[in-house]
N, C-alpha and C positions, 0 to 999 in steps of 0.2 A: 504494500500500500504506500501510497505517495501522497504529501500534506505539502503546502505552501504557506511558510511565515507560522511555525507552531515548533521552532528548535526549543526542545528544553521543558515545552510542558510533558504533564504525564496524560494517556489515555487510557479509558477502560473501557472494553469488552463485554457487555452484559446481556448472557443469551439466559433461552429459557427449556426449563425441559417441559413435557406433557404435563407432569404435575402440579405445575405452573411456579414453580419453584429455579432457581435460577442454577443453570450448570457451569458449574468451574472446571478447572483442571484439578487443585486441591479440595479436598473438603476434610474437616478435621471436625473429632465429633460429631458427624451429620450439618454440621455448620458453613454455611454460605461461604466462600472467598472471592473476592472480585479480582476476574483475571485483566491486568493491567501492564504496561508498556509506555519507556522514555522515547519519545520522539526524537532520533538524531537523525543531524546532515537532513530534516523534513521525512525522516521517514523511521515506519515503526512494523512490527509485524504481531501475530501473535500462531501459538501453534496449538490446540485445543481440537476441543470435540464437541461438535454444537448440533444442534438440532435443527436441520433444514427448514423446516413446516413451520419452525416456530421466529417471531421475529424477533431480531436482534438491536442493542441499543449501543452508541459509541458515545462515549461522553468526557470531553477534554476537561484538563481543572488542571491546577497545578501543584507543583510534586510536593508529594506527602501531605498530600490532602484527600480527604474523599470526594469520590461524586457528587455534587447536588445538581439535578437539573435545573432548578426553582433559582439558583445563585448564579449558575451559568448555563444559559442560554444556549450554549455552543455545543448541540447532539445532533444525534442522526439515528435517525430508525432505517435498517433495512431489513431484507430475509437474504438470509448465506444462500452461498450453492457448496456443491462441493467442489474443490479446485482453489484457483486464485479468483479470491474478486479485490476489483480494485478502487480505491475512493480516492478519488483527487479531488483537490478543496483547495481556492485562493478566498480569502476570507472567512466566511461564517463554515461552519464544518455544514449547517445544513441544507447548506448550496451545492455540497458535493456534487462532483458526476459518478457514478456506479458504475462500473462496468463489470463483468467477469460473472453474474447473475441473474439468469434465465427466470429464477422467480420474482427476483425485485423487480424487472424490466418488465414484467407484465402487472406486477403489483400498481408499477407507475403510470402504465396506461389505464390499468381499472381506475386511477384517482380522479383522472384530468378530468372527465368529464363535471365527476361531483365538484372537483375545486370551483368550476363555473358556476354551479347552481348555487353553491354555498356565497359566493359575492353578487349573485344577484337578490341571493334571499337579506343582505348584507344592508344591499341598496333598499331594498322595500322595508329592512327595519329602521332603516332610517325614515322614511317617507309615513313609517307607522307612525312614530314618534312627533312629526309635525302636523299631526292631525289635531283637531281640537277636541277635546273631552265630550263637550255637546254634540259634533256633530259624529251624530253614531250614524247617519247615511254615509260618508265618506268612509268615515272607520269601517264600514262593512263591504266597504268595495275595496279597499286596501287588504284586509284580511282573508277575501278570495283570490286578489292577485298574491299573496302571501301562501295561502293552500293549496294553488295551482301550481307553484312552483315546487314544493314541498312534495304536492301528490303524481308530481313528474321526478321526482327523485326516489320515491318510493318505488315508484313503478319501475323506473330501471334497474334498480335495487332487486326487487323482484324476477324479473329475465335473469340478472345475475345470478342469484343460489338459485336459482330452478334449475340452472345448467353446469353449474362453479362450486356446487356444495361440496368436495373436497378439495378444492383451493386452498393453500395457507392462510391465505387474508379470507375465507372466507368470513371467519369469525369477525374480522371486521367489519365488513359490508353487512353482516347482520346486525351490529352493537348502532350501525347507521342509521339502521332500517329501525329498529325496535326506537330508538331515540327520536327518530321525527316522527311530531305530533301532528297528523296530517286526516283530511277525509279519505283522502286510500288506504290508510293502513288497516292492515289486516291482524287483530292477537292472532289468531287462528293462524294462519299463516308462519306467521314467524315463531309460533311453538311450534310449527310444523318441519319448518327449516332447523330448529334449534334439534331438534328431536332426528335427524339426517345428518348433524355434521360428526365427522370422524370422533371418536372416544378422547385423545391426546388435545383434538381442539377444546372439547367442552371441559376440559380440566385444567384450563390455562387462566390467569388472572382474567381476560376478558371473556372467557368462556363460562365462567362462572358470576358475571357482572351482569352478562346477560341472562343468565338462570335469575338471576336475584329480581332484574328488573322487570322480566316475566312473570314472574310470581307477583311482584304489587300488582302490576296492572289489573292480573287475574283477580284478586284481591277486590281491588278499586272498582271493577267493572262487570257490570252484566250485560250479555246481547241479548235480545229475543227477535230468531230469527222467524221475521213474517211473511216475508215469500222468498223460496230458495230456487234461485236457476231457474226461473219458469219462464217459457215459451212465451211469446207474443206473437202474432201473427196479424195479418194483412186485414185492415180495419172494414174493408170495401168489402173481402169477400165475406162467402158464408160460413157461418161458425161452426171449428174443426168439433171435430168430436174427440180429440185427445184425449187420456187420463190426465186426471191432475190431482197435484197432492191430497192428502188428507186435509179440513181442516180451510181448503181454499176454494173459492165458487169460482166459478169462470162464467162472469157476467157476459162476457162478447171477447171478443176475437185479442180486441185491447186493452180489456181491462177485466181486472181479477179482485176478491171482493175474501176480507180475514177477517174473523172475529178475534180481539183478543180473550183470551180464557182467565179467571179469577186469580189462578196462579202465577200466570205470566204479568197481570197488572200490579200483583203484590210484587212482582221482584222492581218494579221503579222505583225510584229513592228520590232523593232532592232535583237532580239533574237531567236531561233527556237532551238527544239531538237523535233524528230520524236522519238514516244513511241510505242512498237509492247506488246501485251499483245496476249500470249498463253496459251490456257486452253485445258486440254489434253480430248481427242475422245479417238479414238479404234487402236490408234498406239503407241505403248510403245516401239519403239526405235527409236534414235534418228537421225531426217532427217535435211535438210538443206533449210532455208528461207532467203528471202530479198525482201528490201522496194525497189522498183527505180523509179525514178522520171524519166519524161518521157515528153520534152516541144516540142511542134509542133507549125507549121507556123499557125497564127490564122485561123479554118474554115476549116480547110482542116482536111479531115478525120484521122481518130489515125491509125498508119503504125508504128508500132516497129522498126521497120528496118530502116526507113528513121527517125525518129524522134532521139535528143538529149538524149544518157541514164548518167544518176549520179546514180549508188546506193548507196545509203542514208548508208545502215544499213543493213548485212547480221547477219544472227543467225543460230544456231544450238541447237534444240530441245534437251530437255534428256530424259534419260530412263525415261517414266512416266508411275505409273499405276495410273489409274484414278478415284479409290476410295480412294487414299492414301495424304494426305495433305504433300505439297503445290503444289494443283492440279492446279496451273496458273503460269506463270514467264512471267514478267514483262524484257523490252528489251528497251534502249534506247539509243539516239546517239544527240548529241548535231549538229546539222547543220547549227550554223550563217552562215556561208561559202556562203550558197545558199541563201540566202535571197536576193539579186540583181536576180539571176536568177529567182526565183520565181516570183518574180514584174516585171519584163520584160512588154514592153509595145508589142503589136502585136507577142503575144504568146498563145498559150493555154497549159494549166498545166497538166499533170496525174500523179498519182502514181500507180503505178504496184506491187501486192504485190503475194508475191507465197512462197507458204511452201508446199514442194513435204512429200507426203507421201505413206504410203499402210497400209492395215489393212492385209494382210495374215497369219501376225504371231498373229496379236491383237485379230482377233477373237477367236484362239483356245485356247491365254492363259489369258484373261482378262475375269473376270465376266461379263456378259453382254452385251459381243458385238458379238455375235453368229450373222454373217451375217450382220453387219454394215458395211459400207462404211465409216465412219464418222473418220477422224484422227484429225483432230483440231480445235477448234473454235477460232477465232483469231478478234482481235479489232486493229485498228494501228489509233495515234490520230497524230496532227501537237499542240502542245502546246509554244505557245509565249506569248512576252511580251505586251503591247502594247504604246512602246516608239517609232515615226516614225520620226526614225532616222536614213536614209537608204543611209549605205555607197554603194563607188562606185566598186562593183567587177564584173567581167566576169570570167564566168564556161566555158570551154573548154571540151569536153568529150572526149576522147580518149578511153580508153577499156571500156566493159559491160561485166560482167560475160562470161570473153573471157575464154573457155578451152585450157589451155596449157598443150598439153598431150607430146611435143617431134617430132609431126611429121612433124610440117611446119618447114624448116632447114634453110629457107631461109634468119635468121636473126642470125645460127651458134645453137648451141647445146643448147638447151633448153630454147630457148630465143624467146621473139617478140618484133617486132619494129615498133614504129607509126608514124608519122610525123605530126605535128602539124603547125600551121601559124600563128601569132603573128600580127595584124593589125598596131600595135603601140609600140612602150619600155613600157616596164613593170617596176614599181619602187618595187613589188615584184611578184613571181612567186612560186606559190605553190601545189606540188603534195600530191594528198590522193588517197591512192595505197589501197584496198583491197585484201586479197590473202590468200586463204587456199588449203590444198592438200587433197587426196580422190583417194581412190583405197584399198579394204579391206583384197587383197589377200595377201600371207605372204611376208612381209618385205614392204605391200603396201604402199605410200607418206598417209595414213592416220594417220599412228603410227608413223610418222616422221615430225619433222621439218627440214626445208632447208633454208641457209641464201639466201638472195634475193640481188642480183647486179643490181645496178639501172646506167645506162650510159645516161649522156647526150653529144649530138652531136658529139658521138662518142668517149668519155673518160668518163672513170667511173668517176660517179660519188659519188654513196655509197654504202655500204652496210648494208642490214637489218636483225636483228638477230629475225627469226617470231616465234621464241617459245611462249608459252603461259601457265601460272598458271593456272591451273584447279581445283583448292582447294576450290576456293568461290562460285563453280559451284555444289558441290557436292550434295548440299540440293534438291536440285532440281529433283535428279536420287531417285526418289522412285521405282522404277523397277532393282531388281539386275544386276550386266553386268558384263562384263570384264574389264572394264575401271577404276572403278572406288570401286577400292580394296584396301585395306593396307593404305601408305601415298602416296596419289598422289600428291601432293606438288612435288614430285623427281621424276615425271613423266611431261615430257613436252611436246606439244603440239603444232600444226599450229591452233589448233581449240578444243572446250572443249565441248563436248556436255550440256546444259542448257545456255551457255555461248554467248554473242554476239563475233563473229569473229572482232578483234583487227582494225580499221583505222590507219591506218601508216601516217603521216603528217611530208614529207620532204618538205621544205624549199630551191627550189633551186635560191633562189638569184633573181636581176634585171635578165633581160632578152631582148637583142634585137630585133627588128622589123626585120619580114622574117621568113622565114622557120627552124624549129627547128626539132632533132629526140632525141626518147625518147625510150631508150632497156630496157627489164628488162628479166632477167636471173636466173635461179633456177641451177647453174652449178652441183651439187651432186643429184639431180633427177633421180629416176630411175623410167621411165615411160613405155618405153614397155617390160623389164621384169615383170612388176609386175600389167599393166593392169591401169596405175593410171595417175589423170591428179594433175592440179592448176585450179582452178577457180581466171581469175586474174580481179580485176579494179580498174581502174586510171580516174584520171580528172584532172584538173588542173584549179586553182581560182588565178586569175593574177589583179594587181592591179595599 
């Protein structure tokens, strides 16, 4: 080994065996010894017996001193080969170049990609940080470009140990993987990986750091899984006759209909967020989905129409071709809000899931789908905490994926109006509005955004600016389009197709006991020229 400008320090050697314990060349008493060497004339050697699989640490300090990396800075991680490898350094030792190392040399390719994603996630926390406290609309568009990047690093993380599970590093790319807090992540998954890697990995300091951090999670979290892998199919045609799971209706072709069970609503705790996971079929462009909960009088049969709707969480599908990676996107929406509603005593629970598609154009232009039905396969999970610690709120439903296309005028130009009843004073009262536009002919409300007037009790009360960043959504469009050309960043948006459609969460204050109205207005809408509606809803969580 060759060093530049390090005559006269001392260097240490610090490999590891399987048991995650560190191999020297001496050991006395079972006792660690750190195998080390005088840098002369820039060069030092060592002659030892290390553990290929396992990585290794080089750490300069000077002489008759020990190691501290905390004190100096000056290390280098690599993985040995067997043979010569070589580390040449002019400055910092962890500017090295490696040579001589078949496994580092690919350790270093598996990095580079993540080093990019970890500085962009770098940049967005800084951008987090100059958000303002109040405006929690900003803060929610930042924290999807935040989870999109996050849940593209998961994702390749993912390809990796499905193919790489005995890799050296692999035990790193999984401590990666387990550590980002993202809507793709998988527990499941990564005890799955963790439970695949070689015996010497999982008994390594980091081998065991990820057992540890496996176990809280498990700990901390519970999934209840409400529709797994299930089929969608082509919205036009006629309804397959498939089996489907136990436990799940198959309303129509696109949409699938779960009760939750007493058991499964007792396992929610303080916390919820609803996760929608889509994996592309024989439709490569992009349609429109949503979760909605759906509470009925206990026992009495499930009726849409008379029953309470909340949706949860609307999305919108991207361009997907379905050989081309990342053939899944991951969807989630944080819902404490509803946790009183969900526990409700003398209720029964459903969630309604539906992602409208067609295969028309998928069969002629995707490999493989010559006469398929099949557009998406689709998972939606309830994941919580398990703290029951269950505040006091009431859900109010007011709109359900109401179409505001312009023609009921009865509440004035582009507007509708609900009426709500208040049993009691509210100490606070709060709206979460969903709203996107749709109509594809030229100039149609799909390539536009429109500010949103929200009036209460007959005086405005705000307004909402529903453009949306479709930048973090891009990865997702593995099927060429229109949309998503050149910089879309300066292309904005009511909706982004790979993207979950934005929850808007106004704030409107105490509220008194009695009758209340509630307008909400899309005044610049052009609806019957161009063919085109709003899909709007609201609810309200009063406290």
């Amino acid at each position: 080994m060759f060093l530049s400008n390090y005559r006269g320090q001392s260097i240490y050697l610090v490999t590891t065996r399987a048991n995650g314990q560190s191999i020297l060349p001496i050991k006395k008493n079972g006792k660690e010894v750190l195998d080390s060497a005088i840098i002369k004339e820039n060069k030092f050697s060592f002659r030892s017996t290390a553990d290929v699989d396992i990585k290794a640490s080089l750490q300069f300090t000077k002489p008759n001193t020990s190691p501290n990396a905390a004190a100096d800075p000056n290390s280098l991680s690599l993985y040995l080969s067997k043979g010569l490898v070589n580390v040449s350094a002019k400055g910092y030792l962890r500017k090295s170049v490696i040579s001589g190392s078949i496994v580092n040399s690919e350790y270093m390719a598996f990095k580079k990609p993540y080093l990019k994603l970890d500085t962009s996630l770098r940049l967005l926390g800084w951008k987090k940080r100059r958000v303002k406290a109040e405006d929690i609309v900003r803060g929610k568009m930042v924290d999807a470009e935040i989870d999109s990047v996050k849940s593209l690093k998961l994702t390749q993380l993912s390809e990796f140990l499905s193919k790489n599970i005995t890799k050296p590093y692999a035990t790193e790319a999984l401590q990666m993987y387990v550590s980002t807090d993202a809507s793709a992540f998988n527990l499941n998954k990564a005890q799955q990986f963790f439970d695949q890697l070689p015996a010497k990995q999982k008994n390594t300091t980091s081998g065991r750091e990820i057992k540890t951090a496996l176990s809280k999670l498990t700990e901390k979290m519970v999934s209840i899984n409400v529709l797994k892998n299930v089929d969608f199919y082509d919205g036009y045609a006629e309804k397959v006759t498939h089996p489907v799971a136990k436990g799940v209706t198959r309303i129509s072709n696109a949409e699938y209909l779960c009760q939750l069970s007493p058991a499964e609503i007792d396992k929610i705790g303080k916390t919820l967020k609803v996760k929608v996971t889509i994996k592309s079929g024989c439709d490569n462009y992009d349609r429109i989905g949503h979760v909605t909960l759906v509470v009925m009088p206990k026992g009495e049969k499930f009726n849409l129409e008379k029953g309470e709707q909340f949706e949860l969480l609307r999305i919108m599908t991207p361009f997907m071709y379905r050989t081309r990676q990342p053939d899944h996107i991951p969807y989630e929406a944080q819902i404490d809000q509803m946790v009183s509603t969900i526990k409700q005593a003398g209720k029964d629970i459903y969630l309604l899931t539906e992602v409208f598609g067609t295969t028309g154009a998928g069969q002629r232009e995707v490999i493989g789908c010559d006469g398929s039905l099949l557009t998406f396969n689709v998972s939606v999970d309830l994941i919580s905490d398990k703290v029951k610690d269950l505040s006091i709120q009431k859900g109010i439903s007011l709109l359900s994926y109401y179409s505001l296309d312009g023609k009921d005028k009865t509440a004035g130009k582009n507007s509708k109006q609900v009426n709500f009843e208040l049993p009691g004073n509210t100490k606070t009262t709060v709206l979460y509005l969903i709203s996107s536009g749709h109509g594809a002919a030229e100039g149609g409300e799909e390539y536009n955004w429109r500010e949103h007037v929200v009036d209460l009790d007959g005086k405005e009360y705000t307004r909402l600016e529903m453009s949306q960043n479709c930048a973090p959504y891009e990865m997702y469009n593995t099927q060429p389009n229109g949309i998503y050309f050149g910089d879309i960043s300066k292309e904005r948006r009511s909706w982004c197709p790979g993207g979950p459609v934005p929850t808007r969460i106004i704030n409107l204050g105490p509220l008194a006991k009695g009758n209340h109205t509630l307008k909400i207005s899309i005044p610049e809408a052009e609806f019957e020229k161009t063919d085109s509606k709003y899909y709007v809803s609201a609810y309200l969580i009063t406290q």
